[in-house]
N, C-alpha and C positions, 0 to 999 in steps of 0.2 A: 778281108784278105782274099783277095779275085787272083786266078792263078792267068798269068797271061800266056802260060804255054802248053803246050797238045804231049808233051813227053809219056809215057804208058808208065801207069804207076802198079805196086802191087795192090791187091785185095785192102791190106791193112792199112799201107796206106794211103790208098784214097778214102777209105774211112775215115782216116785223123784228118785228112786235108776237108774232105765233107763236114765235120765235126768244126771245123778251123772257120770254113767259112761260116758256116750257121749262128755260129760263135761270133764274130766279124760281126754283121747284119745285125744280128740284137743288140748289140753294144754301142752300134750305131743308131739306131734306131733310141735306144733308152738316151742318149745320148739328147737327141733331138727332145725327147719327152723333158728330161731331165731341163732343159733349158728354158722350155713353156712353161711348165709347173712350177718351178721356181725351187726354190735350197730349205723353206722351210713344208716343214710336216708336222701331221698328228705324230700319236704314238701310240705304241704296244701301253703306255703306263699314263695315256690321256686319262681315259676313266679314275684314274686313283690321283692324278697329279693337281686336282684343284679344291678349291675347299671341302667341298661336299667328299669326293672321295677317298680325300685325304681322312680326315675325321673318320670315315667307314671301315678304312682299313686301319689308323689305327685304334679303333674298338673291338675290333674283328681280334690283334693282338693282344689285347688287354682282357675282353670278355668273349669266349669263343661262339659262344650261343648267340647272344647280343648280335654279338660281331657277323655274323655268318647271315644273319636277318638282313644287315643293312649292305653287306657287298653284296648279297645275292642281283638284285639290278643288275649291275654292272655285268657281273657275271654272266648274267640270261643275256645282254644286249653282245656283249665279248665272242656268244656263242651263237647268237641271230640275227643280230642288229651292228655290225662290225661301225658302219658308218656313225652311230647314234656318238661314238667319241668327240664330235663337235660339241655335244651338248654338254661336255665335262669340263672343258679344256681349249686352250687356244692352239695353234697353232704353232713349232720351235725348231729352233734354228739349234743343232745337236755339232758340238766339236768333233765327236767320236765320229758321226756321219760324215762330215766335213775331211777328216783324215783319213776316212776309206776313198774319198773321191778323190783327193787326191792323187794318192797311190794308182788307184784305177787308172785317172789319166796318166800317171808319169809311166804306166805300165805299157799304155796304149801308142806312145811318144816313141817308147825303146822299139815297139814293133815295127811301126809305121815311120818313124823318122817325122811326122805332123807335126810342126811348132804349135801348129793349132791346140795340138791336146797340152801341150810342156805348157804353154800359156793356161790353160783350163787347171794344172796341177798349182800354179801358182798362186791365179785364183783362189782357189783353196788354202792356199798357204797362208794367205796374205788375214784371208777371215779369219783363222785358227790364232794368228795374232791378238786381233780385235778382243776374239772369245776368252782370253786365259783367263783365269780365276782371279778377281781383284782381292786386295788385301794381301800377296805372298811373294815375297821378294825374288822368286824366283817363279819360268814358266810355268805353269802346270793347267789344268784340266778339266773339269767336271761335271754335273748334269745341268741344265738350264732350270729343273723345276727342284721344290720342294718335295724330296722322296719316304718316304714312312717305311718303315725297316721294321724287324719284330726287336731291334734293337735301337730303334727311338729314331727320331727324324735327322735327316742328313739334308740341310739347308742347299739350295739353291747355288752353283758354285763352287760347293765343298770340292777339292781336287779328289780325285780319286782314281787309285795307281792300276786300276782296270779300264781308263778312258787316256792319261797320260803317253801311254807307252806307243799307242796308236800313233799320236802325235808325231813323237821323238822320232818312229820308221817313216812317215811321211816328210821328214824334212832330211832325214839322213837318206830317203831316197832320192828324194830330186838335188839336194848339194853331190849325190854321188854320180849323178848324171851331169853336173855341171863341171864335177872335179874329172870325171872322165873324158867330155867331150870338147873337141877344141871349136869356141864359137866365135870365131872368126872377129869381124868387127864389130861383135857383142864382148868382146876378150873382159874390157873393165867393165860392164855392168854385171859380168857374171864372178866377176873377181868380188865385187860387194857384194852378191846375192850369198854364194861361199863365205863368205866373214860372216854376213848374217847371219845365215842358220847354222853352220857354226857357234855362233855365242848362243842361239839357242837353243842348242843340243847341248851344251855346254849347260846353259841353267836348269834345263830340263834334269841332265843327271843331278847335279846338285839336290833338287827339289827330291828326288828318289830316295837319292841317299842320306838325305839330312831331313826331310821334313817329314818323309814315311818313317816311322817308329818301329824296332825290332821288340822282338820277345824270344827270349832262349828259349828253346823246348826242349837241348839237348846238347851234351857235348861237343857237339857239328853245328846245330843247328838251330836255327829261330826263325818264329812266323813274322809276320808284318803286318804292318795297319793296313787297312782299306784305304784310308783316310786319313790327315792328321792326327788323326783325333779318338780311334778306338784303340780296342787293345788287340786286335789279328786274329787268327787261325784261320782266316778263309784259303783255301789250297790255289784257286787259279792268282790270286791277289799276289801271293808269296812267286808262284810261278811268270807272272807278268814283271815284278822288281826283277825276279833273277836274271832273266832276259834282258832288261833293258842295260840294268847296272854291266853285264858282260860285254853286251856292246860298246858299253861305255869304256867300259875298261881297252880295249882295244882301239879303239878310235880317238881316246885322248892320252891313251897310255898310264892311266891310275889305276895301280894296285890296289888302292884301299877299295874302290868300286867292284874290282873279283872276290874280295874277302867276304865284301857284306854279301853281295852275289850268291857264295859258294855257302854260305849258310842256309839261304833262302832259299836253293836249288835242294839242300838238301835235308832242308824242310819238309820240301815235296816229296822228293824220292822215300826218306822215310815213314811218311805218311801214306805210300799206295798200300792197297788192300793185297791180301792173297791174292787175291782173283785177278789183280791187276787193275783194278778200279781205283778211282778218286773219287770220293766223299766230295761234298762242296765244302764242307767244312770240317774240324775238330770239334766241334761244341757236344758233340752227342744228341745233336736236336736237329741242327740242318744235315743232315744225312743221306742225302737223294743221290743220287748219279744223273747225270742228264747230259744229252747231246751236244751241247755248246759249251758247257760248262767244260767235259773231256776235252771238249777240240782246245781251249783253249788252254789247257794244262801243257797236253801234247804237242800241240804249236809252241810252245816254249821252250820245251824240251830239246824239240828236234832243232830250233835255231841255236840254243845251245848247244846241241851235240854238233851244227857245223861248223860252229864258229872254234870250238876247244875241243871236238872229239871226243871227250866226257865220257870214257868207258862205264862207269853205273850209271849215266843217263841216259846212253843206246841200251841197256840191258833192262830199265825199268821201263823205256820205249817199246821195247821187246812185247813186255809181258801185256804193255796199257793197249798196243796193236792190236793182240789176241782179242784181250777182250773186247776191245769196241768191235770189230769186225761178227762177234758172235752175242752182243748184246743190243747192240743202241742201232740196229739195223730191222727191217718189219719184214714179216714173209716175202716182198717183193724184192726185197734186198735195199733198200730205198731208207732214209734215216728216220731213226724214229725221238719224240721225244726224249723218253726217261727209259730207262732198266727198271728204277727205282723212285718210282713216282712218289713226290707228297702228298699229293692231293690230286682229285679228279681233275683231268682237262679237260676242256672243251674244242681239243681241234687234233686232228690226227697227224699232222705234218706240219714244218714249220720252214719258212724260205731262209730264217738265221741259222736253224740246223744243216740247211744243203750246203751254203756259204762255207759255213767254216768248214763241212765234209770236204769242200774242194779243195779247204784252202793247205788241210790238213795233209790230204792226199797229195796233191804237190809238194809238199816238204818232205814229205819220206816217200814217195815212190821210188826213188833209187836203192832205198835200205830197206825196203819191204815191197817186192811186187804186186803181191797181193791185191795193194792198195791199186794198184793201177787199173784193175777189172770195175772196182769200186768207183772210181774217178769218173769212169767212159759211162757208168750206166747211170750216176748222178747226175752231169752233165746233159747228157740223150735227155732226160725225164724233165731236167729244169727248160731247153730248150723248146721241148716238146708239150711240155704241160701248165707252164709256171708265164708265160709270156706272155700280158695283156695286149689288146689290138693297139692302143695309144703305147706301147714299148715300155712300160713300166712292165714291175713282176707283180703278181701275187703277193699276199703277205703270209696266209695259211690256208691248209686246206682245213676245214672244218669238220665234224662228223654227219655235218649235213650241208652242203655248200661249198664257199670259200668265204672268207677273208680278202676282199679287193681295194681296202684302203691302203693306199701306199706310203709308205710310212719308212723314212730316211735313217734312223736309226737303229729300227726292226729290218730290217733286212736288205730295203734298198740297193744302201753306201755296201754291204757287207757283197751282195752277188754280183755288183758293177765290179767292184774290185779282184772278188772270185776270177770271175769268166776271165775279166783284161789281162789277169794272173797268170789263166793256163793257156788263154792265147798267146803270152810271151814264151811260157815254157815248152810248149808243145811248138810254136817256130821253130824254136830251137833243135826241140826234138827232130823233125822233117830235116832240118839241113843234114843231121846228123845220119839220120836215115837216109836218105836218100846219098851222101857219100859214101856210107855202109856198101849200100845194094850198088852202087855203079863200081867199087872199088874188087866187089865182091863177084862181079861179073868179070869185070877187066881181067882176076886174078884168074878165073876158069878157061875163059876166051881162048883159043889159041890155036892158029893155022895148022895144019899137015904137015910144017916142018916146022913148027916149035915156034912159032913167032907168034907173039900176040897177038890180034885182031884189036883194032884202036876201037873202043865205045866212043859212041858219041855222046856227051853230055847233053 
């Protein structure tokens, strides 16, 4: 975003317009990367997703002594040998990644006006079809490998209502750009594009509401499966149905989709800690706090609160704001893993913890300023520290090193869409500024006899 004119800005903002462009330029630049390197990648879950380290880890849940002997490898190579993932694992093509890149572009489309990018979101659209989970009469979602959980293996496929909901925003964005924009002598192809994803958003709630399974915990309230197939308590899971079913509700006009919704939502709300934290779970055993996991509770939250105003859901917002801003942050003010760590890590910073800090911080900076100090100095850090020379990110920083496999579902899909995110938001911001400050001059301006002095725009 090149500014083609010489006007005299303030202090602050030429800083966000400096900020705007540096922003710009990477996203162009990963852009470019993105197109060489091609859609699949390792993973953050290469080491454990193939036989060898599947079998490892789940020994590791069954005998913890055992078990601890035979992940250690992975573990040493996780923490010094990031690349050695080729030797566990092939290479995968991730839906979740897939529906952050879309977003990215359609976000990059709204800025620039580029069909180039509108075409690159559909792209992606188009895959995300290919990818749904076979076997389930309705859209849905899930991981490409065989996952090992301390709760038994989750096949290949399996949908699962933390990768789903991705989806659903990625096609409810770009139909809302097509339901918005008038495209001329494209009018009937984009009339079919809208029925399509339409009926896909359409199955998608379906699939939420009927194939995810409740569990009452409460008068109000009940958890939700992961999956078909388990029995719930995970908090961001419950938190991810509530969001999507809400939207759903609104957009197709089904009530019963706010009911199941309103349970789920308040699932969550009943489950924050004093302190204003979320657990990852109910079990009494998954009990951590962690960076991505908050962002993504709170990311739900807050689209809830825009969409219904949800007064106990901006109040439990309230309280989860505090905390994160005073826990899941490092001396530099910069995002840290865990508050509440399971287990030792092996890497001090993570490029999926900044992601969602962005993504988070743009959702509520209007309702919490705070956030917006927090925004400007995550941003500056990823800009300035996180950017490989080929336009890819980082994946971690390590306790000795980095982490420089780039890897499409650890972080990638997630900071493309970040940045493309707050360069829409922050445009906006600038227009809004800069009519602020000329409107706010005009109003002072004024000749020796009372007559305005005309600004020039």
């Amino acid at each position: 975003m090149i500014r083609n004119d010489l006007r005299p800005l303030s202090s602050d903002l030429y800083h966000l317009v400096n900020l705007q462009d540096k922003t710009s330029s990477v996203l162009a630049d990963f852009t470019e990367w993105l197109s060489a390197y091609g859609e699949t990648s390792w993973d953050h879950q290469s080491f454990f997703a193939g036989p060898v380290g599947r079998g490892a880890k789940s020994l590791y849940y069954r005998h913890k002594l055992l078990g601890t002997a035979a992940v250690a490898p992975m573990i040493f190579f996780e923490a010094f040998l990031p690349s050695a993932r080729h030797l566990f694992h092939r290479n995968m093509r991730f839906p979740i990644a897939d529906a952050h890149y879309a977003m990215g572009f359609a976000f990059l489309f709204q800025v620039t006006n580029d069909e180039a990018y509108l075409q690159r979101a559909i792209h992606f659209l188009n895959e995300l079809k290919k990818s749904r989970s076979a076997g389930f009469t309705e859209y849905c979602w899930g991981y490409p490998y065989d996952w090992v959980t301390r709760n038994g293996m989750i096949r290949s496929q399996t949908p699962l209502i933390t990768t789903t909901p991705y989806v659903y925003e990625a096609f409810l964005q770009v139909y809302e750009i097509f339901e918005s924009e008038d495209r001329g002598q494209r009018t009937e192809d984009c009339a079919d594009l809208v029925a399509e994803y339409r009926h896909i958003m359409e199955s998608i709630a379906r699939h939420a509401a009927n194939d995810i399974k409740d569990f009452r915990t409460s008068e109000n309230a009940s958890s939700c499966s992961y999956t078909p197939f388990d029995k719930g308590g995970v908090i961001n899971a419950a938190a991810y149905r509530a969001f999507l079913l809400t939207s759903a509700f609104q957009v197709f006009s089904n009530d019963d989709y706010w009911k199941t919704a309103e349970r789920n939502l308040n699932f969550v709300l009943e489950n924050q800690n004093p302190d204003g934290s979320w657990c990852y779970a109910v079990d009494g055993v998954r009990d951590f706090v962690d960076h991505y996991h908050t962002c993504f509770v709170m990311k739900a939250l807050a689209k809830i609160h825009t969409l219904t105003g949800h007064a106990a859901t901006l109040k439990a917002l309230s309280k989860g704001v505090s905390y994160y801003l005073k826990n899941l942050f490092d001396e530099d003010g910069l995002p840290k893993p865990f508050s509440k760590a399971p287990r030792l890590t092996v890497y001090k910073r993570e490029l999926y913890d900044c992601a969602e800090c962005i993504n988070l911080c743009l959702l509520l900076g209007d309702r919490f300023p705070a956030l917006e100090t927090t925004l400007e100095k995550v941003v500056e850090h990823i800009l300035e520290a996180w950017v490989k020379r080929d336009g890819s990110f980082r994946s971690r920083k390590l306790h000795l090193g980095w982490d420089n496999v780039p890897m499409h579902r650890w972080g990638q899909a997630q900071m493309f869409r970040a940045l493309a995110f707050y360069l829409r938001e922050t445009s906006a911001t600038e227009v809004r500024w800069q009519r602020s400050e000329i409107s706010r001059k005009a109003a002072g301006a004024r000749d020796v006899s009372g007559q305005k002095i005309m600004i020039s725009e």
